[in-house]
N, CA, C and O atoms as a DFTB+ gen file, in Angstrom:
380 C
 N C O
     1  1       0.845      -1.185       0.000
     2  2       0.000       0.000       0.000
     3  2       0.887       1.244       0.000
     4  3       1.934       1.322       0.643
     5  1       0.379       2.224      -0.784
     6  2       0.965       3.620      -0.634
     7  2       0.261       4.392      -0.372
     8  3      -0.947       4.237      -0.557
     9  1       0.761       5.446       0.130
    10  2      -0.158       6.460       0.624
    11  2       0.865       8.009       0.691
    12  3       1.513       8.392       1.664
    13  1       0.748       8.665      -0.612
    14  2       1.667       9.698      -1.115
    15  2       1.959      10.476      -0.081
    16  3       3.167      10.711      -0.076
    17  1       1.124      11.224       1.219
    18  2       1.385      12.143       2.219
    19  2       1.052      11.263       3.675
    20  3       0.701      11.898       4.669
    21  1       1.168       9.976       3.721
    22  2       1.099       9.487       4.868
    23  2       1.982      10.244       5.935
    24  3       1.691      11.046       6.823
    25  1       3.214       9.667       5.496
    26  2       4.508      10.152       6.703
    27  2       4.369      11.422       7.358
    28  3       4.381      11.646       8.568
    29  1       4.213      12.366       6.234
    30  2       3.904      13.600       6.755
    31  2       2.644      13.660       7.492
    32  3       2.857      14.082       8.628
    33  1       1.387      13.393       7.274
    34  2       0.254      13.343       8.073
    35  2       0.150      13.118       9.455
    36  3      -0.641      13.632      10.247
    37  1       1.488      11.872       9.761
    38  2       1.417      11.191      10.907
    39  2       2.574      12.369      11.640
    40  3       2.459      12.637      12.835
    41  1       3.503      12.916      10.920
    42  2       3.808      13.622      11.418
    43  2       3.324      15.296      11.883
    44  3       3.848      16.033      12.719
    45  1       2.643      15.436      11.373
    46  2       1.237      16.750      11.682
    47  2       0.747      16.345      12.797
    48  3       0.814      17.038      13.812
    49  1       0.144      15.076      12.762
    50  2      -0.664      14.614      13.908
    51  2       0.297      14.295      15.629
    52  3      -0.123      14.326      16.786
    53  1       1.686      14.006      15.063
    54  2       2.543      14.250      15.926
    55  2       2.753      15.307      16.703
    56  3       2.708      15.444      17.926
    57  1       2.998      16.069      15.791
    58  2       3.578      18.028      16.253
    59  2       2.443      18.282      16.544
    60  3       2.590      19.015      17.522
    61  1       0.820      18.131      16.278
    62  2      -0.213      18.681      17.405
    63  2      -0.437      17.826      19.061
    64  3      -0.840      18.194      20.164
    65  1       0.045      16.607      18.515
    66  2      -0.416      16.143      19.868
    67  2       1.359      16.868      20.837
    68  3       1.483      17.348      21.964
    69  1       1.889      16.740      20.278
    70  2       3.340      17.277      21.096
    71  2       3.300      18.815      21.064
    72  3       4.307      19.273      21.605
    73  1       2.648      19.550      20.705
    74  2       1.977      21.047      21.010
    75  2       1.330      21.539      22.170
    76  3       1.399      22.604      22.782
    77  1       0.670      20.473      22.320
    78  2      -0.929      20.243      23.377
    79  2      -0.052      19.635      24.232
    80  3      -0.445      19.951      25.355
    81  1       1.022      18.863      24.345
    82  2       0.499      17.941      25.459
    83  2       1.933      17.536      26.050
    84  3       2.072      16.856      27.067
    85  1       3.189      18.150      25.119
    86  2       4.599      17.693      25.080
    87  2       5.099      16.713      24.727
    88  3       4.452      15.734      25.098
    89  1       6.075      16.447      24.101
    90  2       6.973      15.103      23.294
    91  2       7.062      13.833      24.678
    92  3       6.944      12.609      24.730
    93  1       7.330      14.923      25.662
    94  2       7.134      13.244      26.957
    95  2       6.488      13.077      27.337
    96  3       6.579      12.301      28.288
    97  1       5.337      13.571      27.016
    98  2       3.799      13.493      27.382
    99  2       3.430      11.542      26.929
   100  3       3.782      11.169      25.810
   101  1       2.891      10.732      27.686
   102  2       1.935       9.496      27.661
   103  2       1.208       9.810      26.372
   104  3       1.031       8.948      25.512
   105  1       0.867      10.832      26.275
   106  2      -0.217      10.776      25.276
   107  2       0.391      10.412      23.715
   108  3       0.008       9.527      22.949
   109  1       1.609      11.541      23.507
   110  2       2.725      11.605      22.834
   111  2       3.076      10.545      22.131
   112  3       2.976      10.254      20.939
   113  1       3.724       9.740      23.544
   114  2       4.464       8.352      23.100
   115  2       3.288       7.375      22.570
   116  3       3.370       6.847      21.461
   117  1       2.337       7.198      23.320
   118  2       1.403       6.307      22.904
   119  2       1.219       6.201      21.365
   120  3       1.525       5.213      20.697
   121  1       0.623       7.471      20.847
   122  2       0.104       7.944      19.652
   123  2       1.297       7.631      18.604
   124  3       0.920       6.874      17.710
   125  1       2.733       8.062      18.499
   126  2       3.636       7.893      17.683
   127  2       4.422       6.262      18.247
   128  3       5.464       5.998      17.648
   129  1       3.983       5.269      19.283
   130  2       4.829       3.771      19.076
   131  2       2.760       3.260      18.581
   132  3       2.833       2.040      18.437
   133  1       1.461       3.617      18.358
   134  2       0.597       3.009      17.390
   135  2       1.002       3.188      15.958
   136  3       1.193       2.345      15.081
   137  1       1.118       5.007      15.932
   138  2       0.985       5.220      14.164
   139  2       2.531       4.502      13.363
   140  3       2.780       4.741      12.182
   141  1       3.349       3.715      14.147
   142  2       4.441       3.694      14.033
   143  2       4.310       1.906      13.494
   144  3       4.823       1.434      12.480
   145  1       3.671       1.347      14.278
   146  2       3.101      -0.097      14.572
   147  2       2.006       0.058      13.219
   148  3       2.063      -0.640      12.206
   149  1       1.100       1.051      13.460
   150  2      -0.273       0.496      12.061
   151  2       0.422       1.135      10.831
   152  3      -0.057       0.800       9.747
   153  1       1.383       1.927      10.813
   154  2       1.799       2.201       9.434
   155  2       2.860       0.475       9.000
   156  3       2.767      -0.037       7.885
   157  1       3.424       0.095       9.706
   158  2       3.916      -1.213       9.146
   159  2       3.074      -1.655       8.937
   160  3       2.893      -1.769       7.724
   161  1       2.062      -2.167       9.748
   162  2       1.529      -2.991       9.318
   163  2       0.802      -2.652       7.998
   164  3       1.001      -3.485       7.113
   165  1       0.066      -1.695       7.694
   166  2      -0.463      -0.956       6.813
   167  2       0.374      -1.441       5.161
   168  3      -0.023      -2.169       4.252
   169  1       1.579      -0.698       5.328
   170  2       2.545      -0.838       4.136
   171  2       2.662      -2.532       3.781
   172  3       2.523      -2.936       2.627
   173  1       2.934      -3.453       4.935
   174  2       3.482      -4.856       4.986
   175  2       2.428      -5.789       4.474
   176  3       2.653      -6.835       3.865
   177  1       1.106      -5.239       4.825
   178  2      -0.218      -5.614       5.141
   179  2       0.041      -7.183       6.140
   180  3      -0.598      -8.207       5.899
   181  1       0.872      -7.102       7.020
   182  2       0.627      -8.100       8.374
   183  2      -1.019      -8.166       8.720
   184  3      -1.948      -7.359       8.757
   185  1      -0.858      -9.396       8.916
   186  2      -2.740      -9.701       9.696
   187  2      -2.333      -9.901      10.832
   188  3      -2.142     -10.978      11.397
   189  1      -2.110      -8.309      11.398
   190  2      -2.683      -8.405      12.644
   191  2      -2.365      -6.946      13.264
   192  3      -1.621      -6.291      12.535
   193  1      -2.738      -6.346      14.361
   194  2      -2.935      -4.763      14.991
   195  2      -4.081      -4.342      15.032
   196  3      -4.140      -3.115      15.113
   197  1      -5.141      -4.927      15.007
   198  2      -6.279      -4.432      15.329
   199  2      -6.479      -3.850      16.626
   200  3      -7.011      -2.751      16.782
   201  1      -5.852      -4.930      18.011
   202  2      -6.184      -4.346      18.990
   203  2      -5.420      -2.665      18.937
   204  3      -5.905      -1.688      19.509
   205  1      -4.150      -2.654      18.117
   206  2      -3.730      -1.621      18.251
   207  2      -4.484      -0.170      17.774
   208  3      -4.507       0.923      18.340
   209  1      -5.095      -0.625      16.485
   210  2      -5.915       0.243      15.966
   211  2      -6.978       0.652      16.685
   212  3      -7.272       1.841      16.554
   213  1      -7.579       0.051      17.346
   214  2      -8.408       0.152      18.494
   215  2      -8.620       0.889      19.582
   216  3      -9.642       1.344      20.095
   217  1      -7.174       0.944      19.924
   218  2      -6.191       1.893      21.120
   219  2      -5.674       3.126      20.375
   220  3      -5.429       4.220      20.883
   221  1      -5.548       2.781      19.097
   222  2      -5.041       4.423      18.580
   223  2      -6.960       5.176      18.649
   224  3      -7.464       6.054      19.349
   225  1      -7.378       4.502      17.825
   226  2      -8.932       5.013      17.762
   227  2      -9.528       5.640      19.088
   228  3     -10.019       6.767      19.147
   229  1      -9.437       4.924      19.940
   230  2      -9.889       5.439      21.168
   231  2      -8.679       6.785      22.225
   232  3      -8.955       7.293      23.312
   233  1      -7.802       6.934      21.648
   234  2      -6.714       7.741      22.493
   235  2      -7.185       8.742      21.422
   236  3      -7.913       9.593      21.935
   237  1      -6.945       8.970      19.674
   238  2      -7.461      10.000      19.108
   239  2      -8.509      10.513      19.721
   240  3      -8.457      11.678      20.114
   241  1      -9.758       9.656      19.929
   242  2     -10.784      10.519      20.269
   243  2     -10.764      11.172      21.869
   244  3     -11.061      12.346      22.090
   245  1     -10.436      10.381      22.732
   246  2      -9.859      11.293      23.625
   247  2      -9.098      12.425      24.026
   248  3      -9.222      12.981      25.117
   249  1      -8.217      12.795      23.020
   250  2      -6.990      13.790      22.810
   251  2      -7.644      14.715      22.004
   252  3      -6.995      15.758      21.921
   253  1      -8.787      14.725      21.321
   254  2      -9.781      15.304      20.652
   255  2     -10.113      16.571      21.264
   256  3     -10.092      17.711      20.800
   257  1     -10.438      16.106      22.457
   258  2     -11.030      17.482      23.439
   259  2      -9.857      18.986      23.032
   260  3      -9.999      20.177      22.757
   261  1      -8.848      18.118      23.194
   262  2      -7.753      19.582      23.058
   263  2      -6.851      19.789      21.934
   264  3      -5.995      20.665      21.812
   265  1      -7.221      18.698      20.999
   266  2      -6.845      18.782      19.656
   267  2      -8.067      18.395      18.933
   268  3      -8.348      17.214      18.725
   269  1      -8.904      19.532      18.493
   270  2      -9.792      19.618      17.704
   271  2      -9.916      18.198      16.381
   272  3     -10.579      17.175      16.209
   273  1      -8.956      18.867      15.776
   274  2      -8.631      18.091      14.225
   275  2      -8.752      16.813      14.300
   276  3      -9.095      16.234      13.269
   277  1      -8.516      16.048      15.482
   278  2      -8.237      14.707      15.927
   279  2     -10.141      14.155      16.427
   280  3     -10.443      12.986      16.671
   281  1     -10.851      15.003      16.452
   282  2     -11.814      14.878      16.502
   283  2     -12.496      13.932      15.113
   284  3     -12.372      14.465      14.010
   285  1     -13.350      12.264      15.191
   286  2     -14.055      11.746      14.437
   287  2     -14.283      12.361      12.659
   288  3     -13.721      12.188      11.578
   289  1     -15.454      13.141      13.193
   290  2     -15.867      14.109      12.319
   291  2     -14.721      14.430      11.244
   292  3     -14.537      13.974      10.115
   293  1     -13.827      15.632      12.201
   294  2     -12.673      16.454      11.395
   295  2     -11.591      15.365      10.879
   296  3     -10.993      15.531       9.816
   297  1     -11.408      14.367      11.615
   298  2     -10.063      13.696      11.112
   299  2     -10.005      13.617       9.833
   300  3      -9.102      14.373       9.476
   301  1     -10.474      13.116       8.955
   302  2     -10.421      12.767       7.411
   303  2     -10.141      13.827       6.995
   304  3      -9.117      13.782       6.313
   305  1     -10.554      14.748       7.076
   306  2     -10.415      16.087       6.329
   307  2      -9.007      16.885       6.534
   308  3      -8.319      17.490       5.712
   309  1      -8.838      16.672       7.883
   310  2      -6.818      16.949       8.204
   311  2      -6.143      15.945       7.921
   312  3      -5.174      16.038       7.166
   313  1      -6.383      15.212       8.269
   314  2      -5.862      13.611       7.834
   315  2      -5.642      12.876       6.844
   316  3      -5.192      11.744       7.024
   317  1      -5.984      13.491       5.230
   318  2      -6.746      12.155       4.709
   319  2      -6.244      10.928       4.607
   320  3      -7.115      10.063       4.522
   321  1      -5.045      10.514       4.584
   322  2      -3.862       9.625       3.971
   323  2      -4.338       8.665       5.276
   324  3      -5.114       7.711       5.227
   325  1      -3.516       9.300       6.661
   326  2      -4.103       8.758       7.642
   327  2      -5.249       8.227       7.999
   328  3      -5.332       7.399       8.905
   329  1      -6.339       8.694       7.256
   330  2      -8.026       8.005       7.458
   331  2      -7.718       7.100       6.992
   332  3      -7.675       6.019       7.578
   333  1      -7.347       7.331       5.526
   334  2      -7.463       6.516       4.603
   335  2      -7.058       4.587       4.894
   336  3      -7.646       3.558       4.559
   337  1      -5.676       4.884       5.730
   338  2      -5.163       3.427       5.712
   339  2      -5.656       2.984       7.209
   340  3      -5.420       1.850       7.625
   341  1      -6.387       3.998       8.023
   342  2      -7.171       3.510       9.068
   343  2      -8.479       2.553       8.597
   344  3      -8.881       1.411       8.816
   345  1      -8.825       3.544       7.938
   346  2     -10.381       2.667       7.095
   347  2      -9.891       1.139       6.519
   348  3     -10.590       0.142       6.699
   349  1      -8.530       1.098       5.767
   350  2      -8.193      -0.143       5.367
   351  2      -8.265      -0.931       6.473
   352  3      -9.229      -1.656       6.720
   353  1      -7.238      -0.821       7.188
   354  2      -7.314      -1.688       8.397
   355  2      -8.117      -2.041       9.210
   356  3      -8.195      -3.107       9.821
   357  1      -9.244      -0.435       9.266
   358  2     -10.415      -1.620      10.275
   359  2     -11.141      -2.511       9.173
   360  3     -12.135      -3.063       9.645
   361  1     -10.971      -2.725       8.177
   362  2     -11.505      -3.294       6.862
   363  2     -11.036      -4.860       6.756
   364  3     -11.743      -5.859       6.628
   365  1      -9.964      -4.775       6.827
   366  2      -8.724      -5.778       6.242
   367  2      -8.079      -6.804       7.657
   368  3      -7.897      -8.021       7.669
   369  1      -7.854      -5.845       8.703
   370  2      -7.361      -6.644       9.761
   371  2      -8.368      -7.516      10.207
   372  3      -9.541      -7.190      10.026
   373  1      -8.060      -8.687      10.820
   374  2      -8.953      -9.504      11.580
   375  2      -9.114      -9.497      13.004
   376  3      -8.080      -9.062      13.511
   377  1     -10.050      -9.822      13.937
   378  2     -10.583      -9.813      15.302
   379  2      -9.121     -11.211      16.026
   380  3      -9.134     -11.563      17.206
């Protein structure tokens, strides 16, 4: 899989959550060792990270409150690359 502005996306989504919240921030690390984990898998297409996707899904929407963009709704639209191979994976990965 490719995804022309992934890297950069994940890195946007980086520099806001490390804006909001600091690079040693829990929130931080969490968010960049998932997008780090579902982009392999993503590119490799490994069957398997769902639970991870799961845990990124649910920490985005939590981190939402103070990073707007990261909000459901808005993500795709700041995001798209990033939606994009999210949607694959909750698609493609298995339970």
């Amino acid at each position: 899989m490719k995804a022309k502005n992934l890297k950069q996306e994940i890195k946007n989504i980086l520099t806001s959550i490390g804006d909001n919240f600091g690079k040693d921030s829990r929130e931080y690390q969490d968010a960049e060792y998932y997008l780090d984990i579902l982009e392999t898998v993503y590119h490799y297409n490994y069957n398997n990270g769902k639970d991870l996707l799961n845990e990124l899904n649910k920490l985005l929407n939590k981190l939402s409150d103070r990073v707007p963009e990261l909000a459901p709704e808005r993500f795709s639209q700041h995001y798209p690359d990033v939606s994009k191979m999210i949607k694959y994976l909750e698609e493609w990965l298995t339970d």
